[in-house]
C-alpha positions in Angstrom: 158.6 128.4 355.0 161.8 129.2 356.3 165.2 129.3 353.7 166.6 126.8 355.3 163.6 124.2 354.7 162.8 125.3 351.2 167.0 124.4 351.4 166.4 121.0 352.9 163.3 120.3 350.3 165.6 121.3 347.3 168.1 118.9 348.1 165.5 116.2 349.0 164.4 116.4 345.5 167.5 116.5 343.9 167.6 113.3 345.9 164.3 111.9 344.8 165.0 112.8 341.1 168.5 111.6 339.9 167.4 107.7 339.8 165.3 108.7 337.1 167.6 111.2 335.7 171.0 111.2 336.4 173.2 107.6 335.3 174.4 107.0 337.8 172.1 108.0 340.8 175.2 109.0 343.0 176.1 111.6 340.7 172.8 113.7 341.8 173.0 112.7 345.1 176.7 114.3 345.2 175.1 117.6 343.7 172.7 117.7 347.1 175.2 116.4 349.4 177.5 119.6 348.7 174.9 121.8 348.2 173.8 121.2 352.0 177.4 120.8 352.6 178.4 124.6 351.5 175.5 126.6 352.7 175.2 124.6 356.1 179.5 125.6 356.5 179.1 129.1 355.0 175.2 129.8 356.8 175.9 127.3 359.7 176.2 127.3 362.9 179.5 125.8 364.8 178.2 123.2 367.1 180.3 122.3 370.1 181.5 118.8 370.3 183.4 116.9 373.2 187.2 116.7 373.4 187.4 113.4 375.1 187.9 111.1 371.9 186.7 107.5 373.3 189.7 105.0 373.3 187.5 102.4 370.9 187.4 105.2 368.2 191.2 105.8 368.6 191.9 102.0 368.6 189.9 101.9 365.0 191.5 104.7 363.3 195.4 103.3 364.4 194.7 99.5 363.7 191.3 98.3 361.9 191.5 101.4 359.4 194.5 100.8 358.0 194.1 97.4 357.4 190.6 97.9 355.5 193.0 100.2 353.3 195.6 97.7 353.1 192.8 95.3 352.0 191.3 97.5 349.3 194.5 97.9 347.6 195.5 93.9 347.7 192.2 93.3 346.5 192.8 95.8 343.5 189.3 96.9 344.2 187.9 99.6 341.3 188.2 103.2 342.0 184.2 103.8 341.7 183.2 100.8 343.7 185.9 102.5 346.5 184.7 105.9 345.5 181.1 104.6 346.1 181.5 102.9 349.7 183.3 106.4 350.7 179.9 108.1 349.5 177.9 106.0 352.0 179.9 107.5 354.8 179.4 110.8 353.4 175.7 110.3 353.6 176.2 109.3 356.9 178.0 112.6 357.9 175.7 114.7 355.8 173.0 113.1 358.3 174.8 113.1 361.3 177.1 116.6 361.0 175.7 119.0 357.8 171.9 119.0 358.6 172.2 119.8 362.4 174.8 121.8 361.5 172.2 124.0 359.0 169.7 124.6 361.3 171.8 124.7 364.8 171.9 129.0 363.3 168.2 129.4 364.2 166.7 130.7 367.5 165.1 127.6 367.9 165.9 123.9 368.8 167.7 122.9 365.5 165.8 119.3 366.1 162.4 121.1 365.5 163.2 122.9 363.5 165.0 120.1 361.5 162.6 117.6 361.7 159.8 119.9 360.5 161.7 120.2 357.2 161.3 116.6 356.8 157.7 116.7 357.8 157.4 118.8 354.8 159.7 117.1 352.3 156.7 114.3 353.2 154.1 116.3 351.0 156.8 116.2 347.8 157.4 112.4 348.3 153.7 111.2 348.4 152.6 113.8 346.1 155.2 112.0 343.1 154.9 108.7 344.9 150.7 108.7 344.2 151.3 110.6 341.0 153.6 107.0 339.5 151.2 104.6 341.2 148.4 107.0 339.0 150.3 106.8 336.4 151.2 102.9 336.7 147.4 102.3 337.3 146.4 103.7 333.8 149.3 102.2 331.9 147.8 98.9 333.4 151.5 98.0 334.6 152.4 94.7 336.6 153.4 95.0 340.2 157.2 94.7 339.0 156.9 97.5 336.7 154.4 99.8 339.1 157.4 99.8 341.7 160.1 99.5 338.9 159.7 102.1 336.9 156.5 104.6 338.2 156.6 104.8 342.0 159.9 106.6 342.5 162.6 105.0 344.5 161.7 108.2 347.4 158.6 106.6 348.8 161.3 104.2 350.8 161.7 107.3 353.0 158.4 107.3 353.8 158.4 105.1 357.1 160.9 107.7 358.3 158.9 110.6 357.9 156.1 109.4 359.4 157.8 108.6 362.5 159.1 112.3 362.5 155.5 113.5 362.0 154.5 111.2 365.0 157.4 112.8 367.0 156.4 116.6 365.8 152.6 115.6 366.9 153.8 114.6 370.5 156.1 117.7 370.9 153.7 120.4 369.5 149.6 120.0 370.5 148.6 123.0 369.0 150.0 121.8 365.8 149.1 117.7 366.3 146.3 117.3 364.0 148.4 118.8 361.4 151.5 116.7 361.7 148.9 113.6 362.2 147.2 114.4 359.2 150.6 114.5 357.4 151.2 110.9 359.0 148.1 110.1 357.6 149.1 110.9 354.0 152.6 109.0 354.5 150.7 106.2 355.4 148.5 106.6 351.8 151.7 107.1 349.7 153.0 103.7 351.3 149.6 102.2 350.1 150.0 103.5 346.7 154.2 102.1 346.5 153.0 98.7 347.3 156.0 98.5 349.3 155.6 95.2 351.7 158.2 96.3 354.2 157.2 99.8 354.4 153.7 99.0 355.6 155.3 96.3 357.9 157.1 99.2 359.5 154.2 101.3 359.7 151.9 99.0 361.3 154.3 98.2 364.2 155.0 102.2 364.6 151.1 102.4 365.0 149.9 99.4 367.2 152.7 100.1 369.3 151.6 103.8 370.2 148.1 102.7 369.8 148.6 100.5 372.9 150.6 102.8 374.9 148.5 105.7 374.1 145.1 103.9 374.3 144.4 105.7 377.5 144.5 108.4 376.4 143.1 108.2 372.9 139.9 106.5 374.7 139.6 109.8 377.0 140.8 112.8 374.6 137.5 113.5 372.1 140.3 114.4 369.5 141.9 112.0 369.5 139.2 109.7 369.9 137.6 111.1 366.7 140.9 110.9 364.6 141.3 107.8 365.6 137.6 106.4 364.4 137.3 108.9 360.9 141.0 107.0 360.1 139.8 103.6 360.9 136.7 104.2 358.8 138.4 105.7 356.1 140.8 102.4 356.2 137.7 100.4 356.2 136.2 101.7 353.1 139.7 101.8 351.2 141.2 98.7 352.1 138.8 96.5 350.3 139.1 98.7 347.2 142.7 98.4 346.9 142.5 94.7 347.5 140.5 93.7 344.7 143.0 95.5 342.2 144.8 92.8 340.4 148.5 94.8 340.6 147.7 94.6 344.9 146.7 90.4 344.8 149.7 90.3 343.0 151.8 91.5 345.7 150.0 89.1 348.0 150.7 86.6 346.3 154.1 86.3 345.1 155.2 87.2 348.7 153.6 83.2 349.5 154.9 80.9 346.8 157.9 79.9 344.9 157.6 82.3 342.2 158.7 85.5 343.7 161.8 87.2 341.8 163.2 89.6 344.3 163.6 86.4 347.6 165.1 83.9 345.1 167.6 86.8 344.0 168.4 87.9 347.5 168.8 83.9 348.2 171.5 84.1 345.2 173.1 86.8 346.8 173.4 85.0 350.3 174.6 81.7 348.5 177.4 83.6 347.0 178.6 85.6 349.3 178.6 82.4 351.9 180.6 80.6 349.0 183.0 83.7 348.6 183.5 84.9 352.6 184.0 81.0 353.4 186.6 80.2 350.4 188.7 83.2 351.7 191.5 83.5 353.8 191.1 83.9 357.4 192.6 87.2 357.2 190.3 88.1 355.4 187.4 86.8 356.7 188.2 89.2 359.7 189.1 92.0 357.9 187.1 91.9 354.9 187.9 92.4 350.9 188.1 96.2 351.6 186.1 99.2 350.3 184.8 98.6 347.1 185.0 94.7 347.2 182.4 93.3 345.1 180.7 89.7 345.5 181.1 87.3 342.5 177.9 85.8 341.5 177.5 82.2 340.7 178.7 80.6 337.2 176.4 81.6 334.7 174.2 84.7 336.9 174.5 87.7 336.3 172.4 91.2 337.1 170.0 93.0 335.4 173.3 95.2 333.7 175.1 91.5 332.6 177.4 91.6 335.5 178.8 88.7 337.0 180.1 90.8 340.4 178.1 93.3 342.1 178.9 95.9 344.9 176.7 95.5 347.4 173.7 92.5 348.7 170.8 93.4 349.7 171.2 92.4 353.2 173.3 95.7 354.3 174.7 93.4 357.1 176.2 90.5 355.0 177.8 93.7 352.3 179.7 95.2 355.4 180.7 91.5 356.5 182.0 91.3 352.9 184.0 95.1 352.8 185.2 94.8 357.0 184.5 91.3 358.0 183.8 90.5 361.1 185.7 93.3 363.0 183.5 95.4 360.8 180.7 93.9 362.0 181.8 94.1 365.6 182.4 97.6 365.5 179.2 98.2 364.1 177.8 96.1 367.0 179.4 98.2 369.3 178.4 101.4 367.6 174.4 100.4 367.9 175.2 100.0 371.7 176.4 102.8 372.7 173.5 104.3 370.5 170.7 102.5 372.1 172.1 103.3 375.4 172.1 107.2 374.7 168.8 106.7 373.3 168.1 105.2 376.8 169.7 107.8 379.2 168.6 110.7 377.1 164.5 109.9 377.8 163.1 113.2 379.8 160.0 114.6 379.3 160.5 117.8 376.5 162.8 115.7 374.4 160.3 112.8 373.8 158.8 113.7 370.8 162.2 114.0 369.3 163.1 110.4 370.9 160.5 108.8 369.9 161.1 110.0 365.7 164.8 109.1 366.0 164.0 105.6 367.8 161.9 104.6 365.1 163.9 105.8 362.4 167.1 104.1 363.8 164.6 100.9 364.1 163.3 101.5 360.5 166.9 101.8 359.2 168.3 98.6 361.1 165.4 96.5 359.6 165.6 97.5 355.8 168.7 97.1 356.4 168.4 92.5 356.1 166.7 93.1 352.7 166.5 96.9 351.2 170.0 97.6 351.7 169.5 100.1 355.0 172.8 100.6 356.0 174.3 100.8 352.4 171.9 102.9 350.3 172.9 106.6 350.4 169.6 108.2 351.3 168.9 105.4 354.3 172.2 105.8 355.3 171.6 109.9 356.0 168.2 109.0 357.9 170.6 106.9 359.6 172.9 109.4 360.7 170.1 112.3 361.4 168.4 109.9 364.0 172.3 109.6 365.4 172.5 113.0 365.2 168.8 113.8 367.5 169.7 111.2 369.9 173.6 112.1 370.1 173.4 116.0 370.1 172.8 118.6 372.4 171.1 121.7 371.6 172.0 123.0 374.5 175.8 123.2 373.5 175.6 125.4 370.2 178.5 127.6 369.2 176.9 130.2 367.7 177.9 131.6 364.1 176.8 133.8 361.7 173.4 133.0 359.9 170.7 134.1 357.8 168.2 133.5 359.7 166.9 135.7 363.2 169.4 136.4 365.3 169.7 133.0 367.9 168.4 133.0 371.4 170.1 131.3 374.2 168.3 127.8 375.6 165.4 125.9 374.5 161.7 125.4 375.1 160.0 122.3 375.7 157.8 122.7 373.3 157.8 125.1 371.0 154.5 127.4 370.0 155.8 128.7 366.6 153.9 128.2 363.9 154.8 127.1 360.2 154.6 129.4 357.6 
């Protein structure tokens, strides 16, 4: 394994840890942040990046931007909630700038190279997430407290990596059962989290490429016969998991009236409504600025005894609250322009690295209406690595100094290096 992957896997677990040891979580998610930020600007290479700055970014930066700023200082908003929302688009940029910018110094495509450290930071976060649902399973803990306190917050990455494992298996079919083997096991540790979402997401990844791939799963003997030892293995193991009373508890609280988590996001949505609504129009377009917080109802408060919190659930609804409906628009806009370079960039030897990053800007976009996609830290730098593989071209490195083998100019297709 290459330094800069045992790099990436370092900071990944600094990442994974400081929920459960750091107060608060940001504070070890800083320590990784500059970590990759100072060897990937000391190691790194230079990437090349267009001079033509599109008008709608300039248009931002000289009007929007310094109202949001304008707002977060009528709004007396508190120094860490503002210090904070700044860290999300440092997560962002950590995504989108540091991690391409890390491996961009190897001979290879930085995306492969890239996405394989993620493949592997997969083994780490299934290996602790089955080791807390183990460990939740002998304390004989409820469903709240299996995903509350013993599956680590890290198997919400999950979903991602499998869909870079799928893209590594189309790019690489010397190294496919491996990387589908590896989606296999992502597909366990989302099992063992209990996380409804997650194995939402994972289902649609897999019927959709079931039925555009049937063709050829039906007439490759391979794949045929990964295909039938996992759908017998899912046979025996799915009934097994659903007689355990933790799993029909999951079930079931999804279907009735008694489930904690929707009747607090409906709190959330009722307040913020009530808030966004009672507030100037000015306000409603530009938002309460960074670090605005949404007041709870009389007489609700969170699980710390606050009555104001700094983010919903619903990643959407938080930036409507911080940007308003400019911010909202921009974002809009943003996710166009995305989807259509997702759309023009589709040619053959870049698929398998279209095909991760489309489903991980899906992934993202849809935990962001209830698991807080777009305003978590560690979602947020999934979000800006899938902007980063559809938005950047190997092609135009500038190369720098590096500690790795000395860089080659070009790309392959595919690439027939094996990991170490």
């Amino acid at each position: 394994m290459s330094r800069r992957r045992l790099l990436l896997l370092l900071a990944f677990v600094i990442l994974a840890i400081s929920p459960k040891v750091v107060e608060p979580a940001y504070n070890g998610y800083l320590v990784a942040f500059v970590l990759l930020f100072v060897f990937a600007h000391l190691y790194g290479a230079r990437m090349a990046v267009s001079r033509h700055v599109p008008f709608g970014v300039i248009f931002l930066c000289v009007t929007w931007l310094p109202v949001v700023l304008l707002q977060t200082y009528t709004h007396s908003n508190a120094l860490r909630d503002v210090l904070r929302d700044l860290g999300v688009l440092m997560a962002f940029y950590v995504g989108y700038a540091t991690l391409p910018r890390l491996f961009a110094s190897s001979g290879d495509d930085w995306r492969l190279e890239l996405m394989q450290g993620i493949s592997n930071v997969g083994w780490f976060v299934v290996l602790i997430t089955i080791a807390g649902a183990a460990l939740a399973f002998l304390a004989g803990a409820d469903a709240y407290f299996w995903r509350g306190q013993y599956v680590p917050m890290a198997h919400s990455w999950l979903p991602y990596i499998f869909a870079v494992n799928l893209g590594l298996a189309r790019m690489d079919s010397r190294l496919r059962s491996r990387y589908l083997r590896r989606a296999l096991f992502c597909v366990m540790g989302t099992l063992a989290s209990l996380s409804r979402t997650d194995l939402v997401l994972i289902a649609l990844i897999v019927i959709v490429q079931a039925w555009v791939h049937f063709r050829y799963i039906a007439s490759d003997p391979r794949a045929l016969r990964f295909a039938l030892i996992t759908f017998a293995i899912g046979s025996v193991t799915m009934p097994l998991l659903l007689q355990l009373s933790v799993v029909q508890e999951r079930i079931e609280v999804g279907v009735d009236e008694d489930d904690p988590s929707l009747a607090w996001r409906f709190i959330e949505n009722l307040a913020f409504l009530d808030q966004y609504l009672s507030a100037d129009s000015f306000t409603q377009w530009f938002g309460f600025g960074l670090g605005g917080r949404l007041s709870l109802p009389l007489g609700v408060v969170d699980f710390n005894g606050n009555d104001t919190i700094p983010h919903l659930h619903n990643s959407y609804l938080t930036l409507a609250l911080k940007f308003g409906i400019i911010g909202l628009i921009a974002l809009l806009f943003f996710l166009f322009r995305l989807g259509r370079a997702w759309w023009n960039a589709r040619v053959p030897y870049k698929g398998g690295v279209l095909l991760a990053a489309g489903w991980m800007l899906l992934f993202v976009l849809a935990k962001a209406v209830t698991l807080q996609g777009l305003s978590e830290w560690s979602h947020v730098l999934f979000f800006g690595l899938a902007c980063a593989l559809i938005f950047k071209s190997p092609d135009a490195l500038l190369r720098k100094k590096s500690f790795g083998p000395r860089p080659v100019s070009g790309i392959a297709p595919v690439s027939g290096r094996t990991e170490s």
